[in-house]
N, C-alpha and C positions, 0 to 999 in steps of 0.2 A: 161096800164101795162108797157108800152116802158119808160113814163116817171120816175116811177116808177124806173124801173130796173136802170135808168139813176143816179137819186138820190143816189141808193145804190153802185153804181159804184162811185160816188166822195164823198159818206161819207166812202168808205171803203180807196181811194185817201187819204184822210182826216187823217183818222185814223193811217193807216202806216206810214206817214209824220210827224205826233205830235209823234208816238211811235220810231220812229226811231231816235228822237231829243232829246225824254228824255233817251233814250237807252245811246246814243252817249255821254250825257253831256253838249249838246249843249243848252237844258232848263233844268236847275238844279233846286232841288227840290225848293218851294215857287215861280219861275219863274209864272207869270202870262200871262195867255193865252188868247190873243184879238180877238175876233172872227171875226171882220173885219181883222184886219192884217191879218191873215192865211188865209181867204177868198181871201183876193188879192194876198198874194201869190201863190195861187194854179187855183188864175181865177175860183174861184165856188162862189154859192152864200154862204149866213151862213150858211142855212138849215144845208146840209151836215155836215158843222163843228163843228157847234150842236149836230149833233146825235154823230159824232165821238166822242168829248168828253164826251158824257152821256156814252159810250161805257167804255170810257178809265175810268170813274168813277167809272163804275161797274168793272171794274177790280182792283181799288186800287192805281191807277197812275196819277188820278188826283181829285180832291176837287173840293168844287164851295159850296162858303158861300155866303147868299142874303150879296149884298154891298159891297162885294167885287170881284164877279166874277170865274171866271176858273184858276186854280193853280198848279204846277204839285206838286205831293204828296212830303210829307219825306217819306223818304226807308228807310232808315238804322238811325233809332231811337237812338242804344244802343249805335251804335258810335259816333252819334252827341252828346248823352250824357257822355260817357267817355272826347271828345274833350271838352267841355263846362267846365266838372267838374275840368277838368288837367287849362285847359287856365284860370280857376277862379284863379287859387294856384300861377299856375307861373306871372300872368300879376299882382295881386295881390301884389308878389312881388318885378315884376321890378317897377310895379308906385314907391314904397316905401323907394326900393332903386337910383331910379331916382327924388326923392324930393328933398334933397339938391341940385343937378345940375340943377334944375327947374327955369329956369329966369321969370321974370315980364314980358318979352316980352314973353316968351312959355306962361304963363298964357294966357295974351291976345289973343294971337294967338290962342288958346284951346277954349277960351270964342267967337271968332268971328266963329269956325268954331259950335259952340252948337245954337248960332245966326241962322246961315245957315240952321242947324239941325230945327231950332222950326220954321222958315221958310215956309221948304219942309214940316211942316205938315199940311197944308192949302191946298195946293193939294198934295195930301200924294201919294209918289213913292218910294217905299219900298228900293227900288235897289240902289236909288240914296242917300236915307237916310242910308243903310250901308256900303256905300262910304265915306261917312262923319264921321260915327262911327268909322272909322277905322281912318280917318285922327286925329280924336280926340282922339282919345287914343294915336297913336301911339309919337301925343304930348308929354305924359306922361310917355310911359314907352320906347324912344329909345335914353332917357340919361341915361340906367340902366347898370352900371360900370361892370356888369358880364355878359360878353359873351356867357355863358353855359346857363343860365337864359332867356337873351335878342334872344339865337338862338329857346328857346323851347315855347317862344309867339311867333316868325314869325312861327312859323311850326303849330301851333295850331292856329292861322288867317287861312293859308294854307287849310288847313283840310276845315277851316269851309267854304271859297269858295268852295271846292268840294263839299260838303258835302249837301248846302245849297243855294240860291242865297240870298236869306236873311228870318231869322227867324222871321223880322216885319210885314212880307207879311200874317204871319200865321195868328201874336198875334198884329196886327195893335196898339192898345191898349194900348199897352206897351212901344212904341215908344211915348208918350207924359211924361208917365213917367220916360222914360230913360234921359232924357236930363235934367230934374229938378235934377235927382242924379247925373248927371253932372256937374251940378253947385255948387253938397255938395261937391263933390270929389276938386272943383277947391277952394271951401272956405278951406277945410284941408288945400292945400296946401299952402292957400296964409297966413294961421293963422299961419302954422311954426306947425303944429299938429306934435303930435307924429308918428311915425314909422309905427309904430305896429296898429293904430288910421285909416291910411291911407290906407294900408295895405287889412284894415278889409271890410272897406269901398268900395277901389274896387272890392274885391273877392264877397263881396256881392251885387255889381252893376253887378256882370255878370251871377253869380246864380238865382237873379231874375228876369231876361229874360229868364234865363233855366228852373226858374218854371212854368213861362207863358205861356211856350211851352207846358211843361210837361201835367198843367193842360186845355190847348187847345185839346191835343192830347188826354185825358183820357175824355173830354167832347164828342170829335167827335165818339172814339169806344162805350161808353156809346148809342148812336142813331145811330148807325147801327142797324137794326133789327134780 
């Protein structure tokens, strides 16, 4: 019974530790939860850390898919969906109005960091892979001659760091396909495409991550019981 009580005494340790981290911000939503790491941090074995997150599970605050592990949940859906829909329109249009200012060296540079990207998917780190997403786009859209435009995709990046640690961690899946439309978006530019051609092209490279999610998230409430 003593050991017992012990156990529940550092799964409940456990428990207030991960809930207070995703409270704070500190594991933002898709952040992956190591159950050794947390183990050492708190000096227990897994056991406890185990239970805690089956805990935090049943509550909604964290996920755990075979093969990929422990995750801490998305919260706020509607706004990650508003932020996705707004950043498709505006990045949309900075790439398009930052195609003419587009040099052969930005190319390459865009091209080595998708290089990097298809890399990191050999052992795939979510985190690390949307650090590179972001260096790759913003290749493309911060030669975009309008200020008002180029301010309202840094604020929409912004958001989705809050909002998200990265959305590959959900839709893993998706991240192999992202990088081939990367390489469509880098043929537009190097063809001299149209405007409007390019335009379309990224707005729809960022919507289809947004449906990956969409239709991850409507799989996962569908098996809930």
């Amino acid at each position: 019974m003593a050991s017992e009580t012990v156990v529940q005494s550092k799964t409940q340790l456990a428990y207030t530790w991960i809930k207070e981290r995703i409270s704070d911000g500190t594991y933002t939503p898709g952040y992956r939860l190591v159950l050794g790491q947390i183990a050492k941090a708190l000096d227990v074995s897994v056991v406890p850390v185990r239970e805690a997150i089956r805990l935090l599970e049943s509550e909604g605050l964290v996920t755990f898919e075979h093969n990929v592990g422990a995750q801490v949940a998305m919260h706020d859906e509607t706004e990650y969906l508003y932020t996705m829909q707004t950043l498709s329109l505006v990045e949309g249009a900075a790439t398009a109005l930052s195609a003419p200012h587009i040099s052969a060296a930005d190319i390459d540079r865009a091209r080595t960091i998708n290089e990097q990207m298809i890399e990191c998917l050999q052992h795939f780190d979510p985190h690390r892979f949307t650090e590179l997403n972001l260096e790759f786009h913003s290749v493309l859209f911060e030669n975009c001659p309008n200020p008002h435009i180029l301010d309202l995709v840094h604020r929409g990046w912004g958001r989705l760091t809050v909002l998200r640690d990265s959305t590959f961690s959900f839709v893993p899946g998706r991240a192999r396909e992202s990088v081939l439309e990367h390489e469509q978006i880098l043929s537009l530019l190097e063809q001299g495409a149209d405007s409007l051609a390019i335009e379309l092209e990224a707005r729809a490279h960022r919507t289809r991550t947004l449906d990956a999610f969409l239709d991850y998230q409507e799989r996962r409430h569908h098996e809930v019981p």
